[in-house]
C-alpha positions as CSV (number, residue, x, y, z in Angstrom):
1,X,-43.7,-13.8,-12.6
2,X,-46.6,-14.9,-15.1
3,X,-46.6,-18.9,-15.1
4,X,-48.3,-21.2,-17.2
5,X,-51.3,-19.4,-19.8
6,X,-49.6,-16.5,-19.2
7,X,-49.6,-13.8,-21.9
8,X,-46.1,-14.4,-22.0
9,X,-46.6,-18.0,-22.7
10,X,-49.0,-17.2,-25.4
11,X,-46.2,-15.8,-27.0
12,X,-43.6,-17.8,-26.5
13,X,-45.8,-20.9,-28.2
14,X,-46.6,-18.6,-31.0
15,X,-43.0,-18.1,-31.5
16,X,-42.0,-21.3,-31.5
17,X,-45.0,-22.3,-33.8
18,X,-43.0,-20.6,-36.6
19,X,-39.3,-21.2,-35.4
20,X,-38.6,-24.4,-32.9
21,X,-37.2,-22.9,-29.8
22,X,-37.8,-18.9,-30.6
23,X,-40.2,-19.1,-27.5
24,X,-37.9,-21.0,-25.3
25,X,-35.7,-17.9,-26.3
26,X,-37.9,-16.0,-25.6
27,X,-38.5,-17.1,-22.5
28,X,-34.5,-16.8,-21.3
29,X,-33.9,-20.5,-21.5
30,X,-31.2,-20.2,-24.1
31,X,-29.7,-24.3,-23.9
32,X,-33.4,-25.4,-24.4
33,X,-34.1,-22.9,-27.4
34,X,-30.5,-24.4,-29.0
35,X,-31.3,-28.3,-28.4
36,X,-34.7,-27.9,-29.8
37,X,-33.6,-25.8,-32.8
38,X,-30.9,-28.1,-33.7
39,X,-32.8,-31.1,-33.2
40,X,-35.5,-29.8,-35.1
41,X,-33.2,-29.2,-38.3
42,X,-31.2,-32.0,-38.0
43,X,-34.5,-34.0,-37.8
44,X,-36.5,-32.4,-40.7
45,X,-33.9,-34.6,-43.0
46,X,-35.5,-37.3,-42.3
47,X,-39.1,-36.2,-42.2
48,X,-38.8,-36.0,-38.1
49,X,-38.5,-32.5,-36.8
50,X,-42.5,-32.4,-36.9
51,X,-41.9,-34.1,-33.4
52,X,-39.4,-31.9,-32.0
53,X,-41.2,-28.9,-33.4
54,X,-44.4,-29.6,-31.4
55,X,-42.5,-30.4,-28.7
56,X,-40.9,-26.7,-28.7
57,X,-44.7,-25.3,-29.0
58,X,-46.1,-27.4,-26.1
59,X,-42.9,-27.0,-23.9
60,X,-42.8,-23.2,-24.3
61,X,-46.6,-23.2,-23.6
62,X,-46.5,-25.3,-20.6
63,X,-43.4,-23.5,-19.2
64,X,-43.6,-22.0,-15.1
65,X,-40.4,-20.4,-14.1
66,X,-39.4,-21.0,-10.7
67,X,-39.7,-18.6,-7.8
């Protein structure tokens, strides 16, 4: 499997540039792609989900599955 600055990683941080937690769906984690979609739009109410949207970029970039 590709790990970290992978192609696939690429990707996945692109993804989740546009749409918090499309990469970590991307990536098969499906709980961490809901927490950090919902937190992102719960957070954007109150000016926040900036945080949790870098945080999706960043974690889907730094991502290495395990063996």
């Amino acid at each position: 499997m590709a790990g970290q600055g992978s192609g696939g990683n690429v990707l996945a941080a692109l993804c989740s540039f546009f749409i918090p937690g499309l990469g970590q769906l991307l990536q098969g984690r499906l709980l961490m792609a809901i927490v950090q979609f919902v937190l992102a739009a719960v957070l954007w109410f109150i000016l926040m989900g900036w945080i949790i949207h870098l945080w999706s970029i960043i974690d889907a970039a730094r991502f290495t599955p395990k063996s």
